[in-house]
PADRENKOL-749750 format. One record per atom (N, C-alpha, C, CB): atom name; x, y, z. Coordinates in steps of 0.05 Angstrom, whole numbers, always signed. Each point is the difference from the previous one (the first is absolute). Glycine has a CB too. Example, Ala and Ser with C-alpha at 12.3 -4.5 7.8 and 13.67 -1.06 7.14 Angstrom:
<sites>
atom;x;y;z
N;+264;-114;+156
CA;-18;+24;+0
C;+18;+24;+0
CB;-38;-23;+25
N;+31;+44;-39
CA;+16;+24;+1
C;-15;+22;+14
CB;+24;-13;-43
</sites>
This chain:
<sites>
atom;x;y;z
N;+17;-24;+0
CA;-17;+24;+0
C;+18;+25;+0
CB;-37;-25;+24
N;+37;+47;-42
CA;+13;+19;-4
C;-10;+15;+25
CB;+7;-5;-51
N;+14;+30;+61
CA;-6;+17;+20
C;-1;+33;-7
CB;+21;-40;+28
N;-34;+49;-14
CA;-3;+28;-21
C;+15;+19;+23
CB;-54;-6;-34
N;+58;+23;+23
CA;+11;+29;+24
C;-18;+14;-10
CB;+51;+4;+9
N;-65;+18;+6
CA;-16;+19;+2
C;+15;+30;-3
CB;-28;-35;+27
N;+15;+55;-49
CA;+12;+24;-6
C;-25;+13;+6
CB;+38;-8;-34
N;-25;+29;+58
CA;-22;+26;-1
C;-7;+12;-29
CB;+21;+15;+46
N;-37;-11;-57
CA;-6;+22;-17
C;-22;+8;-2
CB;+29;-10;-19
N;-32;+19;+1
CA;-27;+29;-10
C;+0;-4;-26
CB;+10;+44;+32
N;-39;-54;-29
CA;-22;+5;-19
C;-15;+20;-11
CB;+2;-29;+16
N;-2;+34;-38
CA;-16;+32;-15
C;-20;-16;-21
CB;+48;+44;-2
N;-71;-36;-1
CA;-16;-10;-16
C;-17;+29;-14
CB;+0;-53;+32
N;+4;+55;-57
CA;-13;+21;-12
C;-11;-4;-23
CB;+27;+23;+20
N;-54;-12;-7
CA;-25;-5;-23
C;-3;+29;-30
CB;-33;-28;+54
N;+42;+20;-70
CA;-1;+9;-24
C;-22;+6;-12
CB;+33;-18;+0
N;-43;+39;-18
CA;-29;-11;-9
C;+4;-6;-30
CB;-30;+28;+36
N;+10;-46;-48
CA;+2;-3;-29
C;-10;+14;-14
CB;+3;-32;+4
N;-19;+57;+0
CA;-10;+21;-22
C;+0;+24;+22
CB;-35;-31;-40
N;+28;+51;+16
CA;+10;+16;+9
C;-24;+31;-12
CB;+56;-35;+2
N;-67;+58;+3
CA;-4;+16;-17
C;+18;+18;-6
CB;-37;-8;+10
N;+45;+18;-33
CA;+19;+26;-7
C;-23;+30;-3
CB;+42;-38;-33
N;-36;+48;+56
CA;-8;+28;+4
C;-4;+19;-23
CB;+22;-7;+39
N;-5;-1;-61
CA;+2;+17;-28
C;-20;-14;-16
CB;+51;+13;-1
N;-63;-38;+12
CA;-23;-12;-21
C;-28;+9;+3
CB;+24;-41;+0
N;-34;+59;-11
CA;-29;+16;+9
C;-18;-28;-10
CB;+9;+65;-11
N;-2;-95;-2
CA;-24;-12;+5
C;+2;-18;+29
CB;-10;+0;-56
N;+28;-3;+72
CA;+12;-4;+12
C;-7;-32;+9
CB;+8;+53;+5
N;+6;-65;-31
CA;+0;-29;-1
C;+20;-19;+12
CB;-19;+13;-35
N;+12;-39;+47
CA;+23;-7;+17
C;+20;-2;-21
CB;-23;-26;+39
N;+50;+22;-26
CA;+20;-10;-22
C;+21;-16;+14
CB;-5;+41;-31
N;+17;-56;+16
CA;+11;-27;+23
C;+33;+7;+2
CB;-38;-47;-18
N;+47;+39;+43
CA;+25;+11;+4
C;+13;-23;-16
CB;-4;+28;+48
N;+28;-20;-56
CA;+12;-17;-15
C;+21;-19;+14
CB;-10;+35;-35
N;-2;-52;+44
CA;+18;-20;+9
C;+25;-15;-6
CB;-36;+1;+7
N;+50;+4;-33
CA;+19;+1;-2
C;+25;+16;+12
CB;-28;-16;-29
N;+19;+42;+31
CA;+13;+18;+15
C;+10;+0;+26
CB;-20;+16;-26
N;-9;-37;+40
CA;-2;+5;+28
C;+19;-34;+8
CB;-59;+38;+5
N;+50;-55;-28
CA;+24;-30;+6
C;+28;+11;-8
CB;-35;-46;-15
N;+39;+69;-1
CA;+32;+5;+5
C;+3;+4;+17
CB;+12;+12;-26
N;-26;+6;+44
CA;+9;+18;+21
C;+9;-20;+25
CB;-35;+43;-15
N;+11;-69;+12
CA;+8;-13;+22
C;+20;-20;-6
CB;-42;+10;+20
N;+53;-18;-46
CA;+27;-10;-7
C;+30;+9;+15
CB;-28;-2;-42
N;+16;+33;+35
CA;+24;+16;+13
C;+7;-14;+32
CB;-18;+49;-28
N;-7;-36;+42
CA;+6;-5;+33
C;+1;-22;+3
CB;-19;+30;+18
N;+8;-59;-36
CA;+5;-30;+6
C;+29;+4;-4
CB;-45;-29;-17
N;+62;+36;+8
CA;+31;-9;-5
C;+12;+15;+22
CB;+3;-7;-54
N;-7;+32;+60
CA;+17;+17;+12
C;-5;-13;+32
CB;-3;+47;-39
N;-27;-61;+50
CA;+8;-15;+20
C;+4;-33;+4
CB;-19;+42;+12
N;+12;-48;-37
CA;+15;-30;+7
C;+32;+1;-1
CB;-43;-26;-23
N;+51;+46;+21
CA;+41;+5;-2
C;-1;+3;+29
CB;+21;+32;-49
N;-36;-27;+66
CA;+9;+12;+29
C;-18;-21;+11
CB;+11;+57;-2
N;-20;-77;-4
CA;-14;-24;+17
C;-33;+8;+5
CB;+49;-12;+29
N;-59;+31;-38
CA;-26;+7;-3
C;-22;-6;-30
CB;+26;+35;+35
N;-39;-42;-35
CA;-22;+0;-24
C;-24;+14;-3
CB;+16;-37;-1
N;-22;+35;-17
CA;-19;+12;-15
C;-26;-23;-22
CB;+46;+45;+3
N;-76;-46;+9
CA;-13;-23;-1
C;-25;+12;+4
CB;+34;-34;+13
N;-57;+28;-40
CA;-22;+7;-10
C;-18;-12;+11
CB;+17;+10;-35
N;-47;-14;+29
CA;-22;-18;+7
C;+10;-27;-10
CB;-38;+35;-3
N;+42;-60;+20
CA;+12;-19;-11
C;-27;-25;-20
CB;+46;+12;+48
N;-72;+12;-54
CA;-21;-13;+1
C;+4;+11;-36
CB;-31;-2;+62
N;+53;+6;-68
CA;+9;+29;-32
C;+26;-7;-3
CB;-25;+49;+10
N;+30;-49;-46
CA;+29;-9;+0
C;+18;+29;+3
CB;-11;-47;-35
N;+28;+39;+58
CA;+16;+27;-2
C;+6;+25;-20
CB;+15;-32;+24
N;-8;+50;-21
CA;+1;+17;+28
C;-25;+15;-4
CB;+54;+7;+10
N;-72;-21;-19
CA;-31;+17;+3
C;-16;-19;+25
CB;-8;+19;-62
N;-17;-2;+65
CA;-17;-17;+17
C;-28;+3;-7
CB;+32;+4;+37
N;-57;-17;-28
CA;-19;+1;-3
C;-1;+10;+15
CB;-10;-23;-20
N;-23;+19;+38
CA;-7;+14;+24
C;-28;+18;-17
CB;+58;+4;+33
N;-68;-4;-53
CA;-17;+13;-11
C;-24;+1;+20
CB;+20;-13;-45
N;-27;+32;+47
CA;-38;+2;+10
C;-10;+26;-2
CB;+2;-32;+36
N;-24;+28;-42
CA;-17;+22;-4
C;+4;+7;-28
CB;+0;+16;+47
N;-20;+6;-58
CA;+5;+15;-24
C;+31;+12;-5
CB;-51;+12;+5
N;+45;-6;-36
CA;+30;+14;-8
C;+10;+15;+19
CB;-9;+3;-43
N;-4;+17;+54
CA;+8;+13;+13
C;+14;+3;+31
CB;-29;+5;-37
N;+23;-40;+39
CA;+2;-9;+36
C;+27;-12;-7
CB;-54;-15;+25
N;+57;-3;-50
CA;+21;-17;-6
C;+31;+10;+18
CB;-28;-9;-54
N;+44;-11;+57
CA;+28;+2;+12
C;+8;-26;-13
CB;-6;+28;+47
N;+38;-23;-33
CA;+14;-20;-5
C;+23;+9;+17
CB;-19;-15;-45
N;+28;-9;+63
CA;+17;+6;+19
C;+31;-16;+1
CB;-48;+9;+24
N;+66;+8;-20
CA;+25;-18;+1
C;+10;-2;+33
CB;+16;+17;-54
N;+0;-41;+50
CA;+9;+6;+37
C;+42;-4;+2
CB;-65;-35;+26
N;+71;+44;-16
CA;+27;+9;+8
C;+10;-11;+28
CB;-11;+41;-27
N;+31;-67;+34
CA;+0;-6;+13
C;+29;+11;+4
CB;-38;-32;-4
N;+50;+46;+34
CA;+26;+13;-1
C;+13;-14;+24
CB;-14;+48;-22
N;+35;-56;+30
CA;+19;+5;+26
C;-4;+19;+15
CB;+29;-15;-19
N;-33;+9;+37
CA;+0;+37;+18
C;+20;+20;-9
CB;-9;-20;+46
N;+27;+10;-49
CA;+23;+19;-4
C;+6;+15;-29
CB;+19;-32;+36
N;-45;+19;-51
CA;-2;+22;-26
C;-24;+16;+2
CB;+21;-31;-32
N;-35;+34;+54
CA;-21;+19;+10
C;-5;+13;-16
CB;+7;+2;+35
N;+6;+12;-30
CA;+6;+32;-14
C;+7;+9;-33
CB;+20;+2;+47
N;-7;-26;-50
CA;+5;+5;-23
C;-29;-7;-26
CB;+56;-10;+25
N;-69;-12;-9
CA;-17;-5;-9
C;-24;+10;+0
CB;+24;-24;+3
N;-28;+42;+15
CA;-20;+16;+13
C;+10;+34;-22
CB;-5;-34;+66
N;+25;+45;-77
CA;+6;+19;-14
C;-9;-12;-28
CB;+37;+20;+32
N;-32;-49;-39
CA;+4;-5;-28
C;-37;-8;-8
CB;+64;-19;+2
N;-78;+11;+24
CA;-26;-4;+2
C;-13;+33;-9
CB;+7;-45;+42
N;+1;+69;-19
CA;-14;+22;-7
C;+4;+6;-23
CB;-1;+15;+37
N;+24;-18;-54
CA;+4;+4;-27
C;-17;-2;-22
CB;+33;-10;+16
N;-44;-14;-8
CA;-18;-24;-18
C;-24;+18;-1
CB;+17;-54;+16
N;-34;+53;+7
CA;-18;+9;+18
C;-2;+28;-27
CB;+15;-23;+65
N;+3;+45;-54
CA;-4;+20;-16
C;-2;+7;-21
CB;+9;+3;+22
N;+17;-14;-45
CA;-4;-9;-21
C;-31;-15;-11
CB;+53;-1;+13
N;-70;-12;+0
CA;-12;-15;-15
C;-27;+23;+7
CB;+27;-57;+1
N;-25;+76;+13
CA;-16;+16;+17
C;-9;+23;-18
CB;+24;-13;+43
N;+0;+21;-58
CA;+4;+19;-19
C;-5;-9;-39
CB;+35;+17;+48
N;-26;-36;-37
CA;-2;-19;-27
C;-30;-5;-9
CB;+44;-27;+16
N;-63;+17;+4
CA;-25;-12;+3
C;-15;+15;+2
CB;+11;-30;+14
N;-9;+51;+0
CA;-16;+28;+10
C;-18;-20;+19
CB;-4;+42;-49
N;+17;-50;+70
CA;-7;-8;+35
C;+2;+12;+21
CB;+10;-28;-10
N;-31;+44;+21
CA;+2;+14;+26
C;+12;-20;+21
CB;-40;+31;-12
N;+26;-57;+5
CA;+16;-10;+31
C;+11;-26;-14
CB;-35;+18;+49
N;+54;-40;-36
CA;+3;-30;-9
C;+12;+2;+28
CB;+8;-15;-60
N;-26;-19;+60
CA;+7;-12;+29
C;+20;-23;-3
CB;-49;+11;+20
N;+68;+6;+5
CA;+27;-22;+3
C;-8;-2;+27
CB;+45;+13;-33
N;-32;-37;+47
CA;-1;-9;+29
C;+27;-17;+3
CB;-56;-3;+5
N;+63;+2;+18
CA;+23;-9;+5
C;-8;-9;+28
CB;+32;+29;-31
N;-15;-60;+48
CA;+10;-4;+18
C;+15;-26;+5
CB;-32;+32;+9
N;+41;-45;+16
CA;+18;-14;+1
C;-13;-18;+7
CB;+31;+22;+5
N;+2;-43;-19
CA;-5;-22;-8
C;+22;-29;+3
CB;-27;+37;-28
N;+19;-68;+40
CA;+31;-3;-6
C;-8;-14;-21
CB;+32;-1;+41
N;+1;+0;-45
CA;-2;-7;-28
C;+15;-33;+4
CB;+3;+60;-27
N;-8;-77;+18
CA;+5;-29;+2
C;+22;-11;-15
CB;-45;-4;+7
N;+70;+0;-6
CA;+12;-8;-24
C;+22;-26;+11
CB;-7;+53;-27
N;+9;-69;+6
CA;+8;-25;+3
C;+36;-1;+16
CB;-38;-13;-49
N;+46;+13;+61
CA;+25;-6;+16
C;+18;-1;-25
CB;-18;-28;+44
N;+42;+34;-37
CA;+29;-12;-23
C;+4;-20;+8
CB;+25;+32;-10
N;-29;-47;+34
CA;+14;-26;+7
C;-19;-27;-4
CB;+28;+30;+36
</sites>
């Protein structure tokens, strides 16, 4: 039976939405965020923390790095990614998170997107 050691870390889970209205559209029809953009984005942060022992991991119910999670009308729709860190990239992850956050804020024309964060251990298999 393998043995695991336990890592403090922090969890961020941020709900994205899939459409969007553009303020400049006077018929003001949904329009769908382009998900290509948003699976680069999370390509990026998947690499930059699996180098430092942290990952980056979608609805596992969706083939990566998108997720389902759909409900309600166009307008309710989301899609959420989740960010699993070491404690000790907190911060770093928590700057490269608000990044996202804003970017997609400005991008989307989103008054709000809900991120949540808290701790977590994290389970991983022993070297020995």
């Amino acid at each position: 039976m393998s043995e695991f050691i336990v890592v403090p870390a922090v969890k961020f889970e941020i709900h994205l939405p899939a459409t969007y209205i553009d303020p400049a559209d006077p018929t003001e029809t949904p329009k769908f965020v382009q998900l290509a953009e948003v699976a680069n984005y999370l390509r990026e942060i998947t690499a930059k923390y699996k180098q430092y022992g942290g990952y980056t991991i979608s609805n596992p119910f969706a083939p990566p790095p998108l997720s389902g999670g759909y409900q309600g009308g166009p307008q309710e729709r989301s899609f959420w990614a989740m960010i699993i860190v070491p404690d000790h990239l907190l911060n770093d992850a928590t700057q490269d998170i608000q990044q996202m956050v804003r970017f997609f804020q400005e991008k989307y024309h989103q008054a709000e997107i809900l991120c949540y964060s808290y701790h977590v251990n994290w389970y991983k298999p022993s070297s020995s």
